[in-house]
C-alpha positions in Angstrom: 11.9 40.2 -20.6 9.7 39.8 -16.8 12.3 39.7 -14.0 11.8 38.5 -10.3 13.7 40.1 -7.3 13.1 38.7 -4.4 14.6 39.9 -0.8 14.2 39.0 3.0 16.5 39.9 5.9 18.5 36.8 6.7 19.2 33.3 5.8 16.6 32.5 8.5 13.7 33.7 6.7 11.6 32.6 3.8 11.1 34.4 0.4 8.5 31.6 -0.8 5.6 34.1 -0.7 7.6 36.5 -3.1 8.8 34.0 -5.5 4.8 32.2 -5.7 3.8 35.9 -7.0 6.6 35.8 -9.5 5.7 32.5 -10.8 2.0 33.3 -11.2 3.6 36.1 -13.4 4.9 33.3 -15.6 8.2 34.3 -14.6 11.1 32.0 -15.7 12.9 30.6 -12.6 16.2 31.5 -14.2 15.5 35.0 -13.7 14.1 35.2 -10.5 17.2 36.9 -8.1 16.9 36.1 -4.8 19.1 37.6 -1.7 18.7 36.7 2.1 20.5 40.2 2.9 19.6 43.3 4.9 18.3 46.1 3.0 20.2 48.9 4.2 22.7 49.2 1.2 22.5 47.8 -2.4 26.2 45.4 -2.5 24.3 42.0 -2.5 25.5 39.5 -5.1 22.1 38.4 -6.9 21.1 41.8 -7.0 23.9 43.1 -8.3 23.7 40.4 -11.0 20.1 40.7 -12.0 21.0 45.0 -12.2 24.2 44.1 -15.2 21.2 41.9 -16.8 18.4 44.6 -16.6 18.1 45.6 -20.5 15.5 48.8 -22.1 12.3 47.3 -22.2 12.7 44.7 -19.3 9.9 44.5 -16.5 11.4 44.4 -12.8 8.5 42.8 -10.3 9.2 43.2 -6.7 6.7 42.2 -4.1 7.1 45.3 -2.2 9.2 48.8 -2.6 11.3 47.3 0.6 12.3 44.6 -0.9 14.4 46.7 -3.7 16.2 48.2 -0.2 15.5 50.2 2.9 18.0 53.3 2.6 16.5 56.6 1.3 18.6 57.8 -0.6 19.4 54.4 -2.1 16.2 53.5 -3.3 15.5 56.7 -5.3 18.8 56.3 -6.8 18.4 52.5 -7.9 14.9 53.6 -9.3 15.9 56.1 -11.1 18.8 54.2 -12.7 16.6 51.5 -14.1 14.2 53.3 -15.3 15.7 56.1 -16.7 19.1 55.2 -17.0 19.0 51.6 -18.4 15.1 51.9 -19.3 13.4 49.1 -17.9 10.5 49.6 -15.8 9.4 48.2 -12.1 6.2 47.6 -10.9 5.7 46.6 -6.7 3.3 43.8 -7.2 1.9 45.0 -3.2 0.9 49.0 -4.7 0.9 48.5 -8.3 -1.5 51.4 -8.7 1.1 54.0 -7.4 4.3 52.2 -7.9 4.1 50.7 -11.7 6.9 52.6 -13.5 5.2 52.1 -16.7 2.2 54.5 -15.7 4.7 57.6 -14.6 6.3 57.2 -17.9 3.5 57.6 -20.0 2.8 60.7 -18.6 6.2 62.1 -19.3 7.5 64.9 -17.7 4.4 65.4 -15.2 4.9 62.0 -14.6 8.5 62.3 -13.0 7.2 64.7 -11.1 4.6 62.5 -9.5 6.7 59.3 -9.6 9.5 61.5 -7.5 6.7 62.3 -4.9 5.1 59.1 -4.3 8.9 57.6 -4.6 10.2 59.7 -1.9 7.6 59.0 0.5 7.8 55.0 0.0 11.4 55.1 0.8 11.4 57.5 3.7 8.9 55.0 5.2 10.9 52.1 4.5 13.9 53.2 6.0 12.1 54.5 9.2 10.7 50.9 9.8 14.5 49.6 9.2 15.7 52.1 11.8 12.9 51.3 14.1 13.3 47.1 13.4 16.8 47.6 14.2 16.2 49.4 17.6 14.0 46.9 18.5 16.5 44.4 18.3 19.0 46.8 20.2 16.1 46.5 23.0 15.3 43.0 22.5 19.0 42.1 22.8 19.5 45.0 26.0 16.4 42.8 27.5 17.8 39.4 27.5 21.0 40.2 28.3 19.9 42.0 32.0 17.8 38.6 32.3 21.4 36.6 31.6 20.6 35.4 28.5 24.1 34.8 26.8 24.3 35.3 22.9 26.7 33.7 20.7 28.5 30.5 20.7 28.8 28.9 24.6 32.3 28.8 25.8 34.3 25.9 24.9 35.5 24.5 28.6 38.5 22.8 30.0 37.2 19.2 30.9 38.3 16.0 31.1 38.9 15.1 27.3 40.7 18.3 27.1 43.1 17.2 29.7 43.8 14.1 28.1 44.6 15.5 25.0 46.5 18.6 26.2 48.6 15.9 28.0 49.2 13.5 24.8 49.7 17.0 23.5 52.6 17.8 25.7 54.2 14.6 26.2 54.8 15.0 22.3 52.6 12.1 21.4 50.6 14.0 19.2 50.8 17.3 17.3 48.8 20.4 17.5 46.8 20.0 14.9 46.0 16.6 15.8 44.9 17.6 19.1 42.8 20.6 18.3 40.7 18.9 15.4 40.6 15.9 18.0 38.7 18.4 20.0 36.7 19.7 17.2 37.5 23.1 18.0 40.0 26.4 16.2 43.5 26.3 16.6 43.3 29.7 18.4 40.4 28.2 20.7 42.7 25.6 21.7 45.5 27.8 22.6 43.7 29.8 24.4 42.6 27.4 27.1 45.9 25.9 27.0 47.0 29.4 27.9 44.0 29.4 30.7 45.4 25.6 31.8 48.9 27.0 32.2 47.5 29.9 34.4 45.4 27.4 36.7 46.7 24.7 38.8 46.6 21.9 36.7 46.7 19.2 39.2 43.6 20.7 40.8 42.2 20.8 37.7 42.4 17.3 36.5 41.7 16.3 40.1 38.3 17.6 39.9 37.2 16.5 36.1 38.4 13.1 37.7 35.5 13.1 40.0 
């Protein structure tokens, strides 16, 4: 049976170039796996299920050795445990002249031998361009923030809606839970800047969302 994997980084990012080489293959839709995961370890759902359905004799297409993972040590391992462990073979559709399982194993023992070479220097390479993709973003991120650039969710602020329902809030008039999904925010969010409402001067406060 022809099996798909398909990988990219995060939900953000399209694997439709991956899964158009698969279905050239002829490759049944229902056993193309596909993960919007990082690489660096193998605990990612559809490729954990597509590893329990792997059988002796199955073919394993990725589009590119990085795709299986980016850890060392991790991709020899998974390699090596499909096709020697369970038997099925796995051919990288972007170097299928050096990395087509089905070549190695026909020349047996010698065959390891080179398959272990050319497999060892694929991975180290993929997981230096993780480690130098993820610095990169270490940078990237170092550079905004000196130019201000705030990440994450902006903070949700005390106005005057707030003070209208923190005082309906008070007065008993509504409940808690009432008021914070009124304000479309957490429970511990609204807390929080009832705690920061407490520590201000209130009257000041609603004085000046008044204005």
């Amino acid at each position: 049976m022809d099996i798909g994997y398909a990988r990219v980084s995060d939900k953000d990012q399209n694997p439709e170039r991956q899964l158009l080489k698969f279905r050239e293959l002829g490759i049944d839709e229902r056993y193309i796996f596909i993960d919007k995961l990082t690489g660096a370890d193998f605990d990612r759902p559809q490729y954990q299920a597509m590893r329990l359905l792997l059988r002796a004799g199955d073919l394993l297409y990725l589009d590119a050795l990085d795709r299986l993972g980016r850890d060392y040590d991790g991709i020899i391992f998974e390699w090596k445990y499909i096709t020697r462990e369970i038997g099925a073979d796995i051919v990288c559709l972007d170097n299928e002249i050096l990395f087509d399982s089905r070549k190695f194993r026909a020349m047996a023992d010698f065959g390891k031998v080179l398959e272990d070479q050319f497999l060892s220097l694929l991975a180290y390479v993929a997981e230096q361009e993780r480690k130098k993709s993820k610095q990169r973003q270490r940078e990237g991120i170092a550079v905004a923030k000196a130019e201000g650039i705030v990440f994450g969710r902006p903070k949700f602020q005390i106005d005057e809606k707030f003070i209208r329902i923190y005082s309906e809030w008070r007065s008993e008039r509504i409940t808690a839970v009432t008021a914070y999904k009124t304000l479309g925010v957490s429970a511990a969010t609204f807390y929080r800047r009832v705690k920061e409402l407490k520590q201000s001067d209130y009257s000041t406060v609603k004085c000046k969302t008044q204005k």
